[in-house]
C-alpha positions as CSV (number, residue, x, y, z in Angstrom):
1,X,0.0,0.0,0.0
2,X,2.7,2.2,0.6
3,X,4.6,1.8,-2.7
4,X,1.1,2.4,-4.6
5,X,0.3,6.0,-2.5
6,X,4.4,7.0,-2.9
7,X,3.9,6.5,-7.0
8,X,0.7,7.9,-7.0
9,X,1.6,11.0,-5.1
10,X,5.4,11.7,-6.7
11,X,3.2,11.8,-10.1
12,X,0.1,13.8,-8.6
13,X,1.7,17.7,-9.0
14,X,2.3,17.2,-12.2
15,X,-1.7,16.8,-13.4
16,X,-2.2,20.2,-12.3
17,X,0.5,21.6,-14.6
18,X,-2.1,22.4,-17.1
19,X,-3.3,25.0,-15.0
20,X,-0.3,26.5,-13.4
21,X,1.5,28.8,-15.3
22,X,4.8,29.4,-12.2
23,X,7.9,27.6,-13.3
24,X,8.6,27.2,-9.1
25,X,5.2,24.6,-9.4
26,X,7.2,22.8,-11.7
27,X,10.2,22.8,-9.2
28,X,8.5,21.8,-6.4
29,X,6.7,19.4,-8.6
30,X,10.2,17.2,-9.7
31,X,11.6,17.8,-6.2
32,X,8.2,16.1,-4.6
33,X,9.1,13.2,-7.5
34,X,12.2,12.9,-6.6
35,X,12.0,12.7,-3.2
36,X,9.1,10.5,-3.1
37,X,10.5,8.2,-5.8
38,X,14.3,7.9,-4.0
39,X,12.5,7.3,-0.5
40,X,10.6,4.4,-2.4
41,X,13.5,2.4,-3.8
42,X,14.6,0.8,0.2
43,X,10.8,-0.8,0.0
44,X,11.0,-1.3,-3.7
45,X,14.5,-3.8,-3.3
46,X,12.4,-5.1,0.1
47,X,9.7,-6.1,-2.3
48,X,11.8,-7.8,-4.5
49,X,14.1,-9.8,-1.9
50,X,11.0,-11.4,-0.3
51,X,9.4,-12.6,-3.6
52,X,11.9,-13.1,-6.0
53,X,15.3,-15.8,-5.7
54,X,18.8,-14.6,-6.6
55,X,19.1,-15.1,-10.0
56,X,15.5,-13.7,-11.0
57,X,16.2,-11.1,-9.1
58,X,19.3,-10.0,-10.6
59,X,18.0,-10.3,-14.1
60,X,14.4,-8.6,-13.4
61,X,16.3,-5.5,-12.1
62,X,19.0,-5.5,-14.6
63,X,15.9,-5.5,-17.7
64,X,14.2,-2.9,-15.4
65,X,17.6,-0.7,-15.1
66,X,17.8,-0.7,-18.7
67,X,14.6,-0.2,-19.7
68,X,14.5,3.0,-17.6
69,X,17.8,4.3,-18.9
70,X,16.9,3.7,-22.3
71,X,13.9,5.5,-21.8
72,X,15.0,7.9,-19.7
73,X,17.7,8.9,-23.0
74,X,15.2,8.2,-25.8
75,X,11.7,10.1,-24.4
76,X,13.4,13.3,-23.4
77,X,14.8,13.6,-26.9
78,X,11.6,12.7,-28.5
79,X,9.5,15.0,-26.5
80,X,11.9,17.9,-27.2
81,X,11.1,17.6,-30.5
82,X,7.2,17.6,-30.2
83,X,7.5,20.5,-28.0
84,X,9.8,22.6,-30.4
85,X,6.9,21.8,-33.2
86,X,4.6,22.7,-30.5
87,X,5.4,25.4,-27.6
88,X,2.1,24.7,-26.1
89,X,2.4,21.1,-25.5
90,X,4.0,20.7,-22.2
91,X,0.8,22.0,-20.7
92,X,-0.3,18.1,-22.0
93,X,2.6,15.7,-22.1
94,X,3.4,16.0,-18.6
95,X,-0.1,14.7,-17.4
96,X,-0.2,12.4,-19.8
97,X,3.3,11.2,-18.8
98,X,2.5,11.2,-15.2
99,X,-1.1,9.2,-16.1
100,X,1.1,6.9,-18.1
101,X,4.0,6.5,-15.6
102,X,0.7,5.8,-12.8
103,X,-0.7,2.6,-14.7
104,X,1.8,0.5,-13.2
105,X,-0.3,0.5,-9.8
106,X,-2.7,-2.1,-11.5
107,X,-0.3,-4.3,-11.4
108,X,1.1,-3.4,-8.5
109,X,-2.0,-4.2,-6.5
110,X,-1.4,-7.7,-7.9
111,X,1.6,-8.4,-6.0
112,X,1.6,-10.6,-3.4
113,X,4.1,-9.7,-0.2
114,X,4.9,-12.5,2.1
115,X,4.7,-11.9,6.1
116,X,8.4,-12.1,7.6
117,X,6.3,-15.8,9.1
118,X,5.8,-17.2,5.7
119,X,9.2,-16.0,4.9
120,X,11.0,-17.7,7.6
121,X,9.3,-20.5,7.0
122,X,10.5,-20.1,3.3
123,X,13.4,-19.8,3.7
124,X,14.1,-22.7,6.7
125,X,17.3,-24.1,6.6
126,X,19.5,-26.8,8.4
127,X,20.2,-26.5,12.2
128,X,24.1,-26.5,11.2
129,X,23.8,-23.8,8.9
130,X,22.0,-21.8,12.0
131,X,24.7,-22.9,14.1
132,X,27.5,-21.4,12.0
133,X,26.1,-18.1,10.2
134,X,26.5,-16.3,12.8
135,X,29.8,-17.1,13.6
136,X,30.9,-16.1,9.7
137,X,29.0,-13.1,10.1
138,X,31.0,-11.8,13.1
139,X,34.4,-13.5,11.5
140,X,33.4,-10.5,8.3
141,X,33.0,-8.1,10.2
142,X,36.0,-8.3,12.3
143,X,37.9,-8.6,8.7
């Protein structure tokens, strides 16, 4: 629930862009983004250590890091050119951007988030490996 209200909220100054003419909207608009957006990524990795193994982990954030890079290098250069043909048009694109960038939720909503119960129970292991963890863990940090 928290991850849906943080996405929904970074995105929600920028609907009202239509109507507000003061370039400081639109800098406290990113800055709300941003912050709302960086404070979500600690619940975001959360999310995906509980419900995804190693390896699927790895390679869903690696497509998702790339995805968002390409984007992130491709959009802005294609929206710079609908908005030199049109001056006007920023007054749209970034609603429609945000409205877009908000659909994710959907499937958000889907996901299902195991209780730290289920998850110890998931992740049981042998009594040795309880036994000795611990002492590794001390043995690294003392390294």
């Amino acid at each position: 629930p928290n991850l849906i209200s943080t996405t929904f909220l970074s995105h929600l100054p920028f609907f009202f862009l239509p109507w507000i003419d003061s370039p400081w909207y639109l800098i406290l608009a990113a800055s709300v983004y941003m912050m709302l957006e960086r404070g979500a990524k600690p619940a975001w990795m959360e999310l995906l250590k509980r419900n995804l193994e190693s390896g699927e982990r790895e390679t869903f954030f690696s497509r998702v890091a790339t995805t968002s890079y390409f984007s992130g290098g491709l959009l802005p250069t294609l929206f710079g050119v609908l908005m030199d043909a049109s001056p006007g048009s920023w007054r749209w694109i970034f609603p429609a951007v945000s409205f877009m960038s908000i659909l994710p939720i959907l499937m958000q909503k889907k996901l299902v988030i195991l209780n730290k119960e289920e998850q110890i129970v998931a992740e049981s292991t042998s009594l040795w490996k309880q036994v000795k963890e611990p002492w590794i863990k001390s043995l690294a940090l003392l390294k």
